[in-house]
FIMAR-575163 format. One line per field, with one value per residue (C-alpha): residue in three letters; residue number from 1; x, y, z. Coordinates in Angstrom, 1 decimal, decimal comma, padded with zeros to 4 digits. Each point is the difference from the previous one (the first is absolute). Layout:
BEGIN
res = Ala | ...
n = NUM | ...
X = X | ...
Y = Y | ...
Z = Z | ...
This chain:
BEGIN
res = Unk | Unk | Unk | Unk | Unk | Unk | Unk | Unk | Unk | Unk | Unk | Unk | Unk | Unk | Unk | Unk | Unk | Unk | Unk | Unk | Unk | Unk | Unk | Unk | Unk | Unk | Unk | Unk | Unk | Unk | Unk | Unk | Unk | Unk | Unk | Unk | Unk | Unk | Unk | Unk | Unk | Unk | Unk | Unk | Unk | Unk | Unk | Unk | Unk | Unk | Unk | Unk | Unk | Unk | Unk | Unk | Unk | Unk | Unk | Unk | Unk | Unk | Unk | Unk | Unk | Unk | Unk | Unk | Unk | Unk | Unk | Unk | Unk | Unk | Unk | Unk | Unk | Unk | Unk | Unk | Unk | Unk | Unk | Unk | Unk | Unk | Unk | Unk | Unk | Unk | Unk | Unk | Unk | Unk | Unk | Unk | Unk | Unk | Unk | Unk | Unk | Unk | Unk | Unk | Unk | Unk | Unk | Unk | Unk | Unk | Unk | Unk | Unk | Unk | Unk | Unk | Unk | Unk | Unk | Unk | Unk | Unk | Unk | Unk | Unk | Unk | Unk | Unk | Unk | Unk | Unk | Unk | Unk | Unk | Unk | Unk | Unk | Unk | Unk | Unk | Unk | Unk | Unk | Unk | Unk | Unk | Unk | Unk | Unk | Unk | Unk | Unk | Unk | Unk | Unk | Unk | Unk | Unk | Unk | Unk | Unk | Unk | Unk | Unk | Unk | Unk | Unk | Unk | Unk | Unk | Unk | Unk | Unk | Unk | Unk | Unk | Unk | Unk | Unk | Unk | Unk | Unk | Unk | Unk | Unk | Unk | Unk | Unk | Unk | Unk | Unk | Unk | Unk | Unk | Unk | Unk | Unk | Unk | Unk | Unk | Unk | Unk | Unk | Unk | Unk | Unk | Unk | Unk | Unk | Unk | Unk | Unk | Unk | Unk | Unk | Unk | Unk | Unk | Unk | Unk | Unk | Unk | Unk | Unk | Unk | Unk | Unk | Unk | Unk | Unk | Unk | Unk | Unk | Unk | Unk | Unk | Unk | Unk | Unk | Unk | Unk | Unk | Unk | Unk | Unk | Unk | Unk | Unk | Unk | Unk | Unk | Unk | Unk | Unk | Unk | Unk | Unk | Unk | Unk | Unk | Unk | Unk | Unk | Unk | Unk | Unk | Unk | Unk | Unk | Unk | Unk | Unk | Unk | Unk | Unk | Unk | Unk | Unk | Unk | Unk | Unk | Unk | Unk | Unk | Unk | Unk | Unk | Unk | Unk | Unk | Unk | Unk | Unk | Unk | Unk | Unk | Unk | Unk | Unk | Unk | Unk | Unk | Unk | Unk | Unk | Unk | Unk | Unk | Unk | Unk | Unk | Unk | Unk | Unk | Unk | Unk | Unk | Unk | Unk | Unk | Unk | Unk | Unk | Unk | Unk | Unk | Unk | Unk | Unk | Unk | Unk | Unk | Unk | Unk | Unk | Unk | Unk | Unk | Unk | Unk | Unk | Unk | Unk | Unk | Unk | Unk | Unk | Unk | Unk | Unk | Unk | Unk | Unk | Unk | Unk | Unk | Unk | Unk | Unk | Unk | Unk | Unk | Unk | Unk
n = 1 | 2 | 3 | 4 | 5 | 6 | 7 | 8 | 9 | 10 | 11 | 12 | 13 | 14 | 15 | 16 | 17 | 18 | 19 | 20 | 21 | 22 | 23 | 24 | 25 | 26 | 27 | 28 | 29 | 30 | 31 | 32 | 33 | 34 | 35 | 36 | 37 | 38 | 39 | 40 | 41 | 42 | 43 | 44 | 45 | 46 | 47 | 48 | 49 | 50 | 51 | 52 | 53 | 54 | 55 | 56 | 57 | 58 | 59 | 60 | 61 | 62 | 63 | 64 | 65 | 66 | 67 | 68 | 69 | 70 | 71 | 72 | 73 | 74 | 75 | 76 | 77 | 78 | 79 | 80 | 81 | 82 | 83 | 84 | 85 | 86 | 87 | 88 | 89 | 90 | 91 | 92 | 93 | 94 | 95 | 96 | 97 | 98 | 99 | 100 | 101 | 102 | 103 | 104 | 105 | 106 | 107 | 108 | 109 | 110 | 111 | 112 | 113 | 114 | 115 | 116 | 117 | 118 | 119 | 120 | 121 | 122 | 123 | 124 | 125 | 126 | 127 | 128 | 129 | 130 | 131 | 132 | 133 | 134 | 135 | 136 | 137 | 138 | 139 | 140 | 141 | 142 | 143 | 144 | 145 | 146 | 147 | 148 | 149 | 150 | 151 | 152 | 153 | 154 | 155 | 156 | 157 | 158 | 159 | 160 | 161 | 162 | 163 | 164 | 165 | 166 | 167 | 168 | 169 | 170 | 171 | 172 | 173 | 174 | 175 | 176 | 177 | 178 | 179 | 180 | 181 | 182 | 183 | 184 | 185 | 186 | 187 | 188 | 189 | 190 | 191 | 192 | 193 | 194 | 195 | 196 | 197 | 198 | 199 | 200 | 201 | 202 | 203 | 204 | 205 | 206 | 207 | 208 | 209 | 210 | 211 | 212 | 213 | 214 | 215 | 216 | 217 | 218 | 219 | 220 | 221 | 222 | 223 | 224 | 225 | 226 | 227 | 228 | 229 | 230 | 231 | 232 | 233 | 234 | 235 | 236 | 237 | 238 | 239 | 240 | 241 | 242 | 243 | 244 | 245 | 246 | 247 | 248 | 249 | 250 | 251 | 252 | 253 | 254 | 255 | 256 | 257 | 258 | 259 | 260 | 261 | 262 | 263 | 264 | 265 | 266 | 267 | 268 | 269 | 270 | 271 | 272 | 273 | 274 | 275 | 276 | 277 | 278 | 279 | 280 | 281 | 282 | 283 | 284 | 285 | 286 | 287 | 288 | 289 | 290 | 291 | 292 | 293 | 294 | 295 | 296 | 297 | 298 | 299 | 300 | 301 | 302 | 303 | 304 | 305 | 306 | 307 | 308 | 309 | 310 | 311 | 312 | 313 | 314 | 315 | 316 | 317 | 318 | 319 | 320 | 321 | 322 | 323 | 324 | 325 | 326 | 327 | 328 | 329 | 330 | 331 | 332 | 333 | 334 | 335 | 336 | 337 | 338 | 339 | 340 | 341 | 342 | 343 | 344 | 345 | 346 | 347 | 348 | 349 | 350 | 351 | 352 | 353 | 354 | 355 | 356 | 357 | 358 | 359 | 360 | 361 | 362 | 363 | 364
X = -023,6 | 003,4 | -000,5 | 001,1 | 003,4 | -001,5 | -001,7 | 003,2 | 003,5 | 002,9 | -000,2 | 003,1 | 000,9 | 002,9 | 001,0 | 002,8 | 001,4 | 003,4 | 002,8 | 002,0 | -000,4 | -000,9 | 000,0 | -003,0 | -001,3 | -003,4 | -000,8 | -001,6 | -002,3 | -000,6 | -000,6 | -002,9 | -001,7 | -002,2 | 000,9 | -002,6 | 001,4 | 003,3 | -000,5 | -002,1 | 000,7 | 000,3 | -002,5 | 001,2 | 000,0 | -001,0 | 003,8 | 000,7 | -002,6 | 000,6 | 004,0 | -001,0 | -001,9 | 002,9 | 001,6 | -002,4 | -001,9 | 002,8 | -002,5 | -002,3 | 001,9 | 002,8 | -002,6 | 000,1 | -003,8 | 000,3 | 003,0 | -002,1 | -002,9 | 001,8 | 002,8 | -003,0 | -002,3 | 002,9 | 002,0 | -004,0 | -000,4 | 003,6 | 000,6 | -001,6 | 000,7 | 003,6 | 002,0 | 001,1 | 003,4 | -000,5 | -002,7 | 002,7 | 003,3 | 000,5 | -002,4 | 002,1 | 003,7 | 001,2 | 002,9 | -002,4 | -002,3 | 002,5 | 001,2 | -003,4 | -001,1 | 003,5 | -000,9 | -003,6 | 001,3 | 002,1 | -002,8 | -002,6 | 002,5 | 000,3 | -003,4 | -001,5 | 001,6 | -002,0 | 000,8 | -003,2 | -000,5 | 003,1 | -001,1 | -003,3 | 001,4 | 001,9 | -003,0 | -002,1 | 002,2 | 001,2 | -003,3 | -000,9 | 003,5 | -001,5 | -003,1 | 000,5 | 000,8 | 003,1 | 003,5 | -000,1 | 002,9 | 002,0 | -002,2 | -003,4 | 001,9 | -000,1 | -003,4 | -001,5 | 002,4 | -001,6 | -003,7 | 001,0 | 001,2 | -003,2 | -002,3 | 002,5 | -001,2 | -003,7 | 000,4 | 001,9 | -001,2 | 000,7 | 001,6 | 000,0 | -001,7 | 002,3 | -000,4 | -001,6 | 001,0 | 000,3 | 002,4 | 001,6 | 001,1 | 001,8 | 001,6 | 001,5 | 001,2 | 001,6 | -002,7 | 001,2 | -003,8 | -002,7 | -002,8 | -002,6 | 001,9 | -000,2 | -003,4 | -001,1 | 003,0 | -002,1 | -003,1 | 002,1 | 002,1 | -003,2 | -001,8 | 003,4 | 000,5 | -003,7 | -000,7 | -000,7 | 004,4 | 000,8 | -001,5 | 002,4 | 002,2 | 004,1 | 002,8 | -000,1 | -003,4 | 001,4 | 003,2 | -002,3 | -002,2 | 003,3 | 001,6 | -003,1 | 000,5 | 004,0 | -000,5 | -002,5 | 002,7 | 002,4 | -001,6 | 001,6 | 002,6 | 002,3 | 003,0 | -000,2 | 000,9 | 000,9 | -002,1 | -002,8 | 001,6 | -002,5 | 000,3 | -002,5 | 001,3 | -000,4 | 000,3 | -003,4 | -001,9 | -001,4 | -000,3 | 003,3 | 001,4 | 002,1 | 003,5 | -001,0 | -002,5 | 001,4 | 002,9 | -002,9 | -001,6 | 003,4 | 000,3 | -003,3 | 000,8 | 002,7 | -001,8 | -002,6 | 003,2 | 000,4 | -003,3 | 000,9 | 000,0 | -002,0 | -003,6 | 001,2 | -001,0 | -003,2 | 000,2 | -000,4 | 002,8 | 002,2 | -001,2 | 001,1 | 003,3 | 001,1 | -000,8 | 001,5 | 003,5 | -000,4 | -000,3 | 003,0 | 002,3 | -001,1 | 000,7 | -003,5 | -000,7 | -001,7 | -003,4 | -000,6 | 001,0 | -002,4 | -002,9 | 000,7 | -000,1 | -003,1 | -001,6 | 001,5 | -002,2 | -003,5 | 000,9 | -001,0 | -001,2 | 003,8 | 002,2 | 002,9 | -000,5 | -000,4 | 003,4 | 001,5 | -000,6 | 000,6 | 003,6 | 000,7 | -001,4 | 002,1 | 002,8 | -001,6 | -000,3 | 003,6 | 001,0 | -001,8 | 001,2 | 003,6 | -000,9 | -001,6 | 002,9 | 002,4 | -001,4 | 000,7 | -003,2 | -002,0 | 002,4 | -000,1 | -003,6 | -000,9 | 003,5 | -001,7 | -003,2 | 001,5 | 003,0 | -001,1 | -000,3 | -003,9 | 000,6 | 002,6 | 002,6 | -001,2 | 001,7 | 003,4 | -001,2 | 001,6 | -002,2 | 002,0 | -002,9 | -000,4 | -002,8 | 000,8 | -000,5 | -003,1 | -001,2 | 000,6 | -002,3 | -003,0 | 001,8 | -000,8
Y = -005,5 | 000,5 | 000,6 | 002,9 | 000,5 | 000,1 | -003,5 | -001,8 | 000,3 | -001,7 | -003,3 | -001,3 | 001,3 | 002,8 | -001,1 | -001,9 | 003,6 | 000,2 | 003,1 | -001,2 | 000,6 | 003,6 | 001,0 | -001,3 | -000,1 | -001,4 | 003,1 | 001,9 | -002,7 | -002,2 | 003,2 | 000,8 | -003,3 | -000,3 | -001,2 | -002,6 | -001,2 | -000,3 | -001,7 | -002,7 | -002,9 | 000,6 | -002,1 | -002,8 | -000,1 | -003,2 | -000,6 | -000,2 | -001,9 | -003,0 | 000,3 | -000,4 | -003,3 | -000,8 | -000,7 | -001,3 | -002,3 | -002,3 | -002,8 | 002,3 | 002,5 | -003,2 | -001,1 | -000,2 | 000,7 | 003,7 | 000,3 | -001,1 | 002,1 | 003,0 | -000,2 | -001,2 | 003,4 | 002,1 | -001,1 | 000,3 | 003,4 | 001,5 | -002,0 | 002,6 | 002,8 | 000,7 | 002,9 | -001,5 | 000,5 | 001,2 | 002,5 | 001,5 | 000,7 | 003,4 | 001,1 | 001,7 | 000,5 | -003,2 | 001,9 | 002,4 | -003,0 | -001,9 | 003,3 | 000,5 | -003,8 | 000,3 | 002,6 | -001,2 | -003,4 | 002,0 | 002,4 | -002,0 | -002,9 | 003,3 | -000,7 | -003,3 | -003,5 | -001,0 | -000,2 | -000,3 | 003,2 | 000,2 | -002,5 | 001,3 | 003,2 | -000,9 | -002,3 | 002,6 | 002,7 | -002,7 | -000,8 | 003,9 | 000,4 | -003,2 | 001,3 | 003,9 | 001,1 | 002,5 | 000,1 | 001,0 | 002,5 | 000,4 | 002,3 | -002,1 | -003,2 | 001,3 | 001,0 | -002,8 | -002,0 | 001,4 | -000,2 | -003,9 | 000,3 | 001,5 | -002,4 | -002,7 | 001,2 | 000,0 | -003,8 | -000,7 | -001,2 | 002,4 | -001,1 | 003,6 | 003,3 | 002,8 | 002,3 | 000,9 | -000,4 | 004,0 | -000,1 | -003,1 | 000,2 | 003,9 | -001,2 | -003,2 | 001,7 | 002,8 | 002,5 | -000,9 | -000,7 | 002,1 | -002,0 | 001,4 | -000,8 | -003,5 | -000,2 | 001,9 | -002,6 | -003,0 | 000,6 | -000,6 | -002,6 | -001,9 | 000,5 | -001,0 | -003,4 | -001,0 | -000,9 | -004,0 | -000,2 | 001,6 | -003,1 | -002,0 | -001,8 | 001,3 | -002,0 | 000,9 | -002,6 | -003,0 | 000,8 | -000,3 | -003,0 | -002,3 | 000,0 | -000,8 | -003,7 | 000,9 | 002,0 | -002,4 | -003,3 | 002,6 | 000,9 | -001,2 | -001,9 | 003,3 | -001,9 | -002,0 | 002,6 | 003,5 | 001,2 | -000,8 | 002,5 | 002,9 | 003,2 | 003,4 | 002,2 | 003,2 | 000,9 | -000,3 | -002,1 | -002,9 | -002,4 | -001,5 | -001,0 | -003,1 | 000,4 | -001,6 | 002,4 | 003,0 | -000,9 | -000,8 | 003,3 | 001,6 | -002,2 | 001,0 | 003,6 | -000,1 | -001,7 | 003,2 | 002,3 | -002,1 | 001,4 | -001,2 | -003,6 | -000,2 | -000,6 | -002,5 | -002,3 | -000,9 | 002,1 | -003,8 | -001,4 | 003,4 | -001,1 | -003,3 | 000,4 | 002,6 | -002,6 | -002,6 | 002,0 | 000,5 | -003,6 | -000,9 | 003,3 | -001,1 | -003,9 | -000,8 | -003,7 | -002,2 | -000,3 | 003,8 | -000,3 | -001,9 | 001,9 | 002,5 | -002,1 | -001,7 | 003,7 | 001,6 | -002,7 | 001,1 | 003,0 | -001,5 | -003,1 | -000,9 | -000,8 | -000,1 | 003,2 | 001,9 | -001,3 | 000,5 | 003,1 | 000,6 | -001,0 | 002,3 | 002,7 | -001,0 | 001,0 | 003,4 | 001,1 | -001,6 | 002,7 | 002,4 | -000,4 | 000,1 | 003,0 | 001,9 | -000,7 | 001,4 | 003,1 | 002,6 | 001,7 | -002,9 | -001,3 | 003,4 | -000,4 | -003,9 | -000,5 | 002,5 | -002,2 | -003,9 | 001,1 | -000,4 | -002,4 | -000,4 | -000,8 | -002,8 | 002,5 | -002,0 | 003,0 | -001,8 | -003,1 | -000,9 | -001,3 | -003,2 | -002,2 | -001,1 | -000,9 | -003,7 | 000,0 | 001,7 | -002,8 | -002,4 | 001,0 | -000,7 | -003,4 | -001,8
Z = -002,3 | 001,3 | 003,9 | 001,9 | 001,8 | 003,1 | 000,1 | -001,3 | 002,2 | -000,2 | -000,4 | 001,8 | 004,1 | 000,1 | 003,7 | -001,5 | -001,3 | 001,0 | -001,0 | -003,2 | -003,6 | -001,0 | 003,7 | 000,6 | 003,4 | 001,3 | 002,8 | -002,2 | -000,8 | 002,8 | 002,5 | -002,0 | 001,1 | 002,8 | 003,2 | 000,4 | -003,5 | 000,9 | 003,3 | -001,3 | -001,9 | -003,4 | -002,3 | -001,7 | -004,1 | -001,5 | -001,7 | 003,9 | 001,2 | -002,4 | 000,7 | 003,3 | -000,8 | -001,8 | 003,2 | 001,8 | -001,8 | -002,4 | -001,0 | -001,2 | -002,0 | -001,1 | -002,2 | -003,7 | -000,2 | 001,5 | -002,3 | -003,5 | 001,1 | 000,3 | -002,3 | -002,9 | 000,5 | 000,2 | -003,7 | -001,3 | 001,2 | -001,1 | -003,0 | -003,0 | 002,7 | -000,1 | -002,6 | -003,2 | 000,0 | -004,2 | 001,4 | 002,7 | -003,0 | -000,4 | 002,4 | 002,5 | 000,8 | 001,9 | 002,0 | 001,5 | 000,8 | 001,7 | 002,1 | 001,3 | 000,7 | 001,9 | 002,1 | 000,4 | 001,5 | 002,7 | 000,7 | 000,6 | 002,5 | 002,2 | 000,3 | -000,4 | 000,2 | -002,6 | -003,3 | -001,8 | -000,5 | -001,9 | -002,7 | -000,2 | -000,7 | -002,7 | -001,7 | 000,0 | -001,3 | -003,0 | -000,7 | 000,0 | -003,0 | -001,3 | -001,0 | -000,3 | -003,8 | 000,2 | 002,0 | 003,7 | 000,6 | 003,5 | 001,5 | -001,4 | 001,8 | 003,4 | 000,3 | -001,5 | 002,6 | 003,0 | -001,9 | -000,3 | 003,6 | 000,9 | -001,5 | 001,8 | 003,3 | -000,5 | -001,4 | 003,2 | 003,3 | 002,6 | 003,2 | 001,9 | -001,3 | 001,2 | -003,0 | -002,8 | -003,6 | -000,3 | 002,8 | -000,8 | -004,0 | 000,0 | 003,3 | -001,8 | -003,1 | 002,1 | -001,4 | -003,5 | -001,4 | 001,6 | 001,0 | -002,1 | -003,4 | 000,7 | 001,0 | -003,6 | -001,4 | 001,7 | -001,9 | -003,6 | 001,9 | 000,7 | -003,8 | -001,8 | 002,8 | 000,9 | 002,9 | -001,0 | -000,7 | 003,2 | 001,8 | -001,1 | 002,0 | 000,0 | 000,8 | 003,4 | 000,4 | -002,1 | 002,2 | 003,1 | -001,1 | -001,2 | 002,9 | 002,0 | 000,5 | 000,0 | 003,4 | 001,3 | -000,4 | 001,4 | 003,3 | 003,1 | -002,3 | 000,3 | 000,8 | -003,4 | -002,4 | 000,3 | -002,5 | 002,6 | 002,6 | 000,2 | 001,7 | -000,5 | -002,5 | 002,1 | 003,4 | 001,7 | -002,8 | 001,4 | -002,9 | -000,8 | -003,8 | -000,6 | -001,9 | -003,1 | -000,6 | 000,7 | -003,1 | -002,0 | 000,3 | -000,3 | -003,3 | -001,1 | 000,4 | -001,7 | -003,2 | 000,0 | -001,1 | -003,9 | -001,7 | -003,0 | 001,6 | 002,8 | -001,6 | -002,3 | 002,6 | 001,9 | 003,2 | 001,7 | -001,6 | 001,4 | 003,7 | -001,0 | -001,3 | 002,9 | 002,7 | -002,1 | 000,0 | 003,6 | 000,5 | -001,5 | 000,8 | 004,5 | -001,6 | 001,0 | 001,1 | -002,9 | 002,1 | -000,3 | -003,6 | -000,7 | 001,6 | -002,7 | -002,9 | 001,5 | 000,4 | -003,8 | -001,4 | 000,8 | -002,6 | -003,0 | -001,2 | -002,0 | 002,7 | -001,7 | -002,5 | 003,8 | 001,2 | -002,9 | 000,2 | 003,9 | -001,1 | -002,6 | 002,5 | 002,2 | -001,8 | -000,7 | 003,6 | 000,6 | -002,5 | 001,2 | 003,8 | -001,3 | -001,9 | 002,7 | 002,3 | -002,4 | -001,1 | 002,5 | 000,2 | 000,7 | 002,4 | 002,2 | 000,1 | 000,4 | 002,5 | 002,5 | -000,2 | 000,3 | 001,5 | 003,5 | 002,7 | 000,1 | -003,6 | 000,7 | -002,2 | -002,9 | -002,7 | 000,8 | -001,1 | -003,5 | -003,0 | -000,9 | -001,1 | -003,9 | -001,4 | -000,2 | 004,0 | -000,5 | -002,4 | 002,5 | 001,9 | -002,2 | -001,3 | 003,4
């Protein structure tokens, strides 16, 4: 039973709003939260809570035993769950796609810092043109982007509850898609995914639980490598993001834009090959290297089939970065987003790495 509109809210706060894309301006929004909201603390998602241990506790979090635990449950649970990149050709028109995933990214950074919402997005939408027999036209794209949206933010963990999904989803799309549409679109949505492939993990989470051990050898070591500099990608957010990782998640996004490409590998391996790029574009010591290689191994039981295969991703999300940056359309869109300073301007940096650095990595 899908639940009502009134028992699920957004899933991700709106009090890092700020005027920008669209002319989008939090007011509206935040005045319509209560004082006693606003003034108090705001309540701390789990994603925050275990960055925050992170930081504090290295020994705990640097070891390669949290890393195989969680890296081991999440390939398991995403590895029959992803599209088929056969079942996704000629499905819908990949121009229009990349427009609206374009305009999704922006929309949703003048709202939330984090970007998991953004991959899950586009999983669930994939996985919906994956399964669904027929093309989806323009208009059909739209709505079933802000139905994927929709389901995104009940999966979510919410950090602040200023508003309610009725308010929230017309107000994002500019009153583009009414509200009701996608909640009669969400009932198909959910019958065509199931509700077992939408609990997979995205690239977002393997992002997140690579670069565990990475962040942990990292803390208080600041002055070692610049890719450990960190700095809180919005004004007012408390949890800060290392460099590293935010050109990894800029990588990543670019990577979601090649549809004919992008599920030709294991989500993991994706994850893998974005931080591995960054690595070598911020000329990463050799110690952090090899945290990664240690970590891509707990993926499947052939080592050297999975970094194999990290390498030739590698090269795929090079060429998708390059891409990205050259085509104007993207680059109006993703320059606003890692064009900034809380984002260590990371849209200037130029892909240079080959895939023979890449490999070196996993040769150690």
């Amino acid at each position: 039973q899908i639940p009502s509109e009134t028992d699920l809210r957004p899933r991700f706060s709106t009090r890092f709003m700020v005027r920008g894309v669209f002319s989008m301006d939090a007011a509206p929004l935040r005045n319509q939260v209560p004082d006693h909201k606003r003034q108090g603390r705001a309540p701390q998602s789990m994603r925050t809570l275990f960055t925050e241990l992170v930081d504090r506790d290295h020994t705990l979090c640097g070891s390669p035993d949290l890393s195989a635990a969680n890296l081991g449950s999440c390939h398991k649970d995403c590895h029959c769950m992803q599209p088929v990149p056969q079942d996704l050709m000629g499905k819908v028109n990949e121009d229009h796609r990349m427009q609206v995933f374009a305009w999704l990214i922006q929309a949703l950074d003048c709202v939330s810092p984090n970007d998991w919402f953004v991959h899950q997005t586009a999983l669930g939408l994939d996985l919906y043109l994956a399964k669904f027999d027929g093309f989806v036209d323009g208009t059909e794209v739209q709505l079933l982007l802000m139905t994927s949206l929709c389901v995104a933010l009940k999966l979510g963990i919410s950090e602040e509850v200023p508003v309610t999904l009725r308010e929230f989803l017309p107000y994002i799309s500019s009153n583009c898609v009414r509200f009701e549409d996608i909640v009669t679109a969400e009932r198909q949505f959910l019958q065509v995914v199931g509700f077992q492939g939408l609990g997979a993990p995205n690239v977002k989470d393997f992002l997140d639980s690579l670069s565990i051990r990475i962040r942990a050898h990292g803390a208080g070591r600041i002055t070692l490598w610049d890719g450990f500099a960190a700095r809180p990608v919005k004004p007012n957010v408390r949890v800060q993001t290392a460099k590293f990782m935010v050109l990894a998640e800029c990588i990543a996004e670019c990577a979601i834009f090649d549809l004919q490409n992008y599920y030709s590998f294991p989500l993991p391996v994706i994850a893998a090959a974005c931080l591995a790029v960054a690595l070598t574009e911020l000329d990463a010591p050799n110690e952090v290297k090899a945290l990664l290689a240690e970590d891509c191994d707990h993926f499947k039981a052939c080592e050297h089939c999975v970094r194999h295969e990290i390498s030739d991703c590698a090269t795929f999300v090079s060429t998708t970065w390059l891409k990205a940056k050259m085509s104007p359309h993207l680059h109006n869109h993703l320059s606003v987003k890692y064009r900034t300073h809380g984002r260590f301007f990371v849209w200037d940096i130029q892909p240079w790495a080959v895939p023979h650095d890449v490999r070196a990595i996993f040769e150690r």
